[in-house]
C-alpha positions as CSV (number, residue, x, y, z in Angstrom):
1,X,80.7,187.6,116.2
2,X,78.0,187.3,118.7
3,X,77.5,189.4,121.7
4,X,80.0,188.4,124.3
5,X,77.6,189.3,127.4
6,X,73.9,190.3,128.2
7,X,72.7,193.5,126.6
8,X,70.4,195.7,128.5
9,X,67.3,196.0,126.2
10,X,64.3,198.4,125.6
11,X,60.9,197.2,124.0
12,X,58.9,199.8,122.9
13,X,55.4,198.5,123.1
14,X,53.5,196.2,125.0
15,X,50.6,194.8,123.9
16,X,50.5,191.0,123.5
17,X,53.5,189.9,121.0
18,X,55.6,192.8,122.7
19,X,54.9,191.8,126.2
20,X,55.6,188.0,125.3
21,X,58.9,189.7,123.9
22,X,60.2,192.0,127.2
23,X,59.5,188.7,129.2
24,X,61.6,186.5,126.8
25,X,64.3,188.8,126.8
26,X,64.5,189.5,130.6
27,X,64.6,186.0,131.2
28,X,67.2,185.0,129.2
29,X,69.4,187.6,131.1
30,X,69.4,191.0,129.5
31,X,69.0,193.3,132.5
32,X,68.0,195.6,132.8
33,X,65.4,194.7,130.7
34,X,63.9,198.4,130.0
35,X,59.8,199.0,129.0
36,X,57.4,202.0,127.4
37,X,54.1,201.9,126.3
38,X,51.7,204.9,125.9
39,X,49.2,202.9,128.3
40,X,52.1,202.0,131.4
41,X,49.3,199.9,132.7
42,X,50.0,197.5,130.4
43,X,53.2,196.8,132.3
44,X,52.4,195.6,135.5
45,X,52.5,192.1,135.1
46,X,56.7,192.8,133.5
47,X,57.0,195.2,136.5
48,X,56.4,192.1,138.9
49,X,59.1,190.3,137.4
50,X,61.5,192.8,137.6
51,X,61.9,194.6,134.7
52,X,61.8,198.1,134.4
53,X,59.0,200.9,133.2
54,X,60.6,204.0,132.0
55,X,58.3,207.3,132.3
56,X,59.0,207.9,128.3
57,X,59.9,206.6,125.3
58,X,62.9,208.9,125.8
59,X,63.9,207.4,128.6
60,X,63.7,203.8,127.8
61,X,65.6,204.5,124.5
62,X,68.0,206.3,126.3
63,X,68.2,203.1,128.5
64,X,69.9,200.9,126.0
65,X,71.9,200.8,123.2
66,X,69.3,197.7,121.7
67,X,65.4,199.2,121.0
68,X,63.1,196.7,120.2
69,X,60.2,197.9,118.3
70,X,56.6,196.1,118.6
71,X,54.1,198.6,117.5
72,X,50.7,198.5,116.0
73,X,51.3,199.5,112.4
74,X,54.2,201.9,110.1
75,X,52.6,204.9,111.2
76,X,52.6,204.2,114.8
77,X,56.4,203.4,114.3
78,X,56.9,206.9,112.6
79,X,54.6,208.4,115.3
80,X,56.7,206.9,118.4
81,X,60.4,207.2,116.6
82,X,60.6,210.3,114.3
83,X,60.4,212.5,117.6
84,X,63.4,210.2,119.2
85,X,65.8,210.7,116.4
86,X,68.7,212.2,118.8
87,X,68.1,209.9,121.3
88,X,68.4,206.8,119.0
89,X,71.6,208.3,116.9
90,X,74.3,205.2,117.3
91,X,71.8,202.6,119.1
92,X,70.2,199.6,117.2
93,X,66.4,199.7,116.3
94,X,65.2,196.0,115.6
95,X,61.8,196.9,114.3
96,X,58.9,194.0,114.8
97,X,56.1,195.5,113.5
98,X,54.3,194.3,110.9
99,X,55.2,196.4,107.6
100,X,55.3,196.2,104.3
101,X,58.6,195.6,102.3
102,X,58.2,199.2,100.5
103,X,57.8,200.7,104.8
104,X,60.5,198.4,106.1
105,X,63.1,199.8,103.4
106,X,61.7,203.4,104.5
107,X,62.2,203.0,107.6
108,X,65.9,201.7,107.3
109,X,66.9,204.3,104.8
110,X,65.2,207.0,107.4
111,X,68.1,205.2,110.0
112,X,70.5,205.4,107.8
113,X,70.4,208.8,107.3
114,X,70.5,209.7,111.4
115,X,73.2,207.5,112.3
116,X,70.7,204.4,113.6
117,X,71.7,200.9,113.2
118,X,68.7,199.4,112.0
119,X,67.4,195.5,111.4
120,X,63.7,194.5,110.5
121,X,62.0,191.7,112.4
122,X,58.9,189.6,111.1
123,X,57.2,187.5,113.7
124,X,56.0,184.3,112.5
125,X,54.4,182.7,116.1
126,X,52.0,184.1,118.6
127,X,53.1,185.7,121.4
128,X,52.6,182.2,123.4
129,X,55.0,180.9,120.9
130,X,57.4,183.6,121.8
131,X,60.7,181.7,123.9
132,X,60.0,178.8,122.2
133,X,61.9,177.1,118.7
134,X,59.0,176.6,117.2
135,X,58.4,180.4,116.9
136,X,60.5,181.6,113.6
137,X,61.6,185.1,113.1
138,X,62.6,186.5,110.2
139,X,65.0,189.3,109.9
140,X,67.2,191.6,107.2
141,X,69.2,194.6,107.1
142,X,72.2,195.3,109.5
143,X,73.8,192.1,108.8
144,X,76.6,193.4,111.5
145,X,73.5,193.7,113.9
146,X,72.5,190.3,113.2
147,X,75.7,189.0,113.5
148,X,76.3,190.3,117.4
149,X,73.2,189.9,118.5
150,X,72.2,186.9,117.3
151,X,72.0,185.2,120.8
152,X,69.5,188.2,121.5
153,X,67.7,187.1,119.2
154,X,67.2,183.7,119.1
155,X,65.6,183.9,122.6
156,X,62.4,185.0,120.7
157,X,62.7,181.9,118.5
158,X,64.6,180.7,115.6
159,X,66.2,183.4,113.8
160,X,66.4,183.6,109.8
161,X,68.5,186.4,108.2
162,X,67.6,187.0,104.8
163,X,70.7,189.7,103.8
164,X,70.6,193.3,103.6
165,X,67.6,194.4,101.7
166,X,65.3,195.5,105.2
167,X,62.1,194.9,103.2
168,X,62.7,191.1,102.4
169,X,61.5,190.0,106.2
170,X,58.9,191.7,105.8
171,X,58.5,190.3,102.1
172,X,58.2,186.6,103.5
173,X,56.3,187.5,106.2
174,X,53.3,188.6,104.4
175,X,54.0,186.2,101.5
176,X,53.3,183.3,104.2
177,X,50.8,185.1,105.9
178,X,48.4,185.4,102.6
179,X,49.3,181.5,102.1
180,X,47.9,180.9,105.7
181,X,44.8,183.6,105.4
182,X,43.9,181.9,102.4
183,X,44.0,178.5,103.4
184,X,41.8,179.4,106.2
185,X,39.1,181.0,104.3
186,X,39.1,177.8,101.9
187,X,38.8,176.0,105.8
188,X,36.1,177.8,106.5
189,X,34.2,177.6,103.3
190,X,33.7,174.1,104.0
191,X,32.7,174.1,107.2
192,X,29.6,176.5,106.0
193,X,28.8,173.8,103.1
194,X,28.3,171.1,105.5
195,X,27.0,173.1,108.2
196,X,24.1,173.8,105.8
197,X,23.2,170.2,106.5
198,X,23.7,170.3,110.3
199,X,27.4,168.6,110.7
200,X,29.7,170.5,113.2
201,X,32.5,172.1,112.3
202,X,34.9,170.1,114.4
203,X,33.5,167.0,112.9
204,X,34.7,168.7,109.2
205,X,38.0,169.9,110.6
206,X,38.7,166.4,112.2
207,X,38.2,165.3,108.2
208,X,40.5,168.7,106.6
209,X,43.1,169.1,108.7
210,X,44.8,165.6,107.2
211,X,43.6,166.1,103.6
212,X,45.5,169.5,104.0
213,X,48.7,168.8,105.6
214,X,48.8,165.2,103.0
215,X,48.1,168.0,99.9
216,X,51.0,170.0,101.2
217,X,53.3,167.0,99.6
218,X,52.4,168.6,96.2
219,X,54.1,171.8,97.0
220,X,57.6,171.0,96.1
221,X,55.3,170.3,92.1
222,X,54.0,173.4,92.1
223,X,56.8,175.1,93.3
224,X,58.8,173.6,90.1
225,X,56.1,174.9,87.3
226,X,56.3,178.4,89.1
227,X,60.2,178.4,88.5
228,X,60.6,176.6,85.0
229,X,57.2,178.7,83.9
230,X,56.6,174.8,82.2
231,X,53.5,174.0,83.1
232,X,52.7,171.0,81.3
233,X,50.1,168.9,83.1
234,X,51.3,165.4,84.4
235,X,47.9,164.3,85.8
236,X,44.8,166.7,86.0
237,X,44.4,169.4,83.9
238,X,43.4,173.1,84.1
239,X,40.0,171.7,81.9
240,X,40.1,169.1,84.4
241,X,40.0,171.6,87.8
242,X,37.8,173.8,86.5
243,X,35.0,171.4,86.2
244,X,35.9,170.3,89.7
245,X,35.4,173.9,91.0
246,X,33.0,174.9,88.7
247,X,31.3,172.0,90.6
248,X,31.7,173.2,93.9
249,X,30.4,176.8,93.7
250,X,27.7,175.5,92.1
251,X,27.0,172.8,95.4
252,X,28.0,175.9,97.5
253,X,24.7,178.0,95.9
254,X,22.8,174.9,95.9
255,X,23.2,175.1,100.2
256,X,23.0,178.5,100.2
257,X,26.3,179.0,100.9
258,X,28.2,182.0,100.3
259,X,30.8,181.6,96.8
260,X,33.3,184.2,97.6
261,X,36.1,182.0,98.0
262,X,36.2,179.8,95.6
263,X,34.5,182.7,92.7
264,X,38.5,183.9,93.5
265,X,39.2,180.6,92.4
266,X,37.4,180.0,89.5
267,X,38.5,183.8,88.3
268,X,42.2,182.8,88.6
269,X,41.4,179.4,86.4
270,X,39.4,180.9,83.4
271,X,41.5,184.0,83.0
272,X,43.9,181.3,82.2
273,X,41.5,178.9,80.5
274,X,40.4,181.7,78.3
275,X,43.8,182.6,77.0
276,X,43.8,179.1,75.7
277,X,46.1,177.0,78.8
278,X,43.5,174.4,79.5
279,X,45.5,171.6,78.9
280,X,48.3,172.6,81.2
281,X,48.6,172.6,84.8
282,X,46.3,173.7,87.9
283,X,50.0,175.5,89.1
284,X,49.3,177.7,86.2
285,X,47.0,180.1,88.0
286,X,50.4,181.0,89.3
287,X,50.3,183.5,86.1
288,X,47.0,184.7,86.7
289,X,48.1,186.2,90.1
290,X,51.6,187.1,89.0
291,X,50.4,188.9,85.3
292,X,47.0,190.0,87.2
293,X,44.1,191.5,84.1
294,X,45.4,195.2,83.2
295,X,48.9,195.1,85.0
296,X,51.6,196.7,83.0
């Protein structure tokens, strides 16, 4: 059952993604729209638009019975909330921050065990995303949280649950923020090995940015040898790819360009090559990072 009418709300810091979030929220209706932040200057532009500062974290906990957590880091989190364990007894934390699963399920059982209701957020968007559909964030833990508040919610963007475990958001998030880091590194690996020769980056971007997103269509492939753990090669081979990249750090060192990236690359193809899968799949370095050298 969702929320039957507006919710007064307190966000607990503000620095770009949480001020993006106070504004969402007060303008979708939930006044009084409450704010803290160790630097109150940070506010000003929220205090304009009517919402409110509170003088402590105390005070804007105390102001609503829905906190909304956007902090630097866990430790930040503990820093700002272990102190306000009273005040937040029988109020809802949805926590933001960026955590790992292992923190997030900390965190919840630490709520648990004082009486706090308690959902984790991940954020995928930046905070001029925030308000809009195309922002997505994820969520788990209270799914009776989720459930009423829901309209809440959604005014950051879509909202996902993903069930009661409070570290799988945060699971996801970090999962498809590794999948974005690393395709930006492999981005910017090739803009250095034709910069070597003078072409712009924008002209090699105007060129990647299609190859990618048609590459993507392969995903669903991939995807299928990492669940069956077949990984018999339809087209190009393991054999096959390592030549290819083989190839390409050896360009790279030819321009004088840096091999970091794709030496991770060529790691995660001969561990695999070695153990005597050449003939199989390129999907196969899925092992290589699942089984990593000297894990138990």
């Amino acid at each position: 059952m969702s929320e039957q009418q507006p919710t007064p709300v307190s966000v607990l810091g503000l620095g770009a993604m949480g001020r993006a979030i106070a504004d969402a929220i007060h303008r979708g209706g939930h006044h009084p729209t409450t704010v803290w932040n160790r630097t109150a200057g940070r506010a000003e532009s929220l205090v304009a638009k009517g919402l409110t500062l509170a003088p402590t974290a105390t005070a804007a906990v105390e102001a609503s019975p829905v906190i909304v957590v956007c902090l630097l880091d866990d430790a930040s989190v503990r820093a700002t909330l272990t102190p306000l364990t009273g005040s937040l007894a029988g109020r809802l934390v949805v926590n933001v921050t960026t955590m790992t699963p292992k923190q997030a399920r900390e965190t919840a059982a630490w709520a648990a065990e004082h009486g706090i209701e308690y959902l984790d957020g991940a954020i995928m968007a930046i905070p001029e995303m925030i308000g809009l559909p195309v922002a997505s964030l994820l969520y788990s833990g209270s799914a009776a949280a989720f459930d009423t508040h829901r309209e809440l919610l959604e005014l950051l963007g879509t909202a996902r649950y993903f069930g009661t475990d409070a570290g799988r958001a945060s699971l996801y998030d970090l999962a498809l923020l590794g999948s974005m880091y690393a395709m930006f590194a492999g981005v910017a690996h090739g803009a250095a090995m034709v910069a070597s020769e003078g072409v712009p980056a924008a002209e090699f971007v105007a060129m990647a940015g299609p190859w990618i997103s048609a590459m993507t269509t392969g995903l669903p492939g991939h995807a299928e040898h990492f669940d069956s753990g077949d990984y018999a090669a339809e087209v190009q081979s393991l054999d096959f790819n390592k030549a290819a990249v083989d190839t390409i750090a050896e360009a790279s060192r030819d321009q004088g360009v840096g091999t970091d990236v794709i030496a991770a690359v060529q790691t995660l193809i001969d561990r695999q090559v070695t153990a005597g899968h050449g003939k199989e799949s390129f999907a196969r370095i899925f092992e290589s990072i699942r089984r990593p050298v000297g894990a138990s």
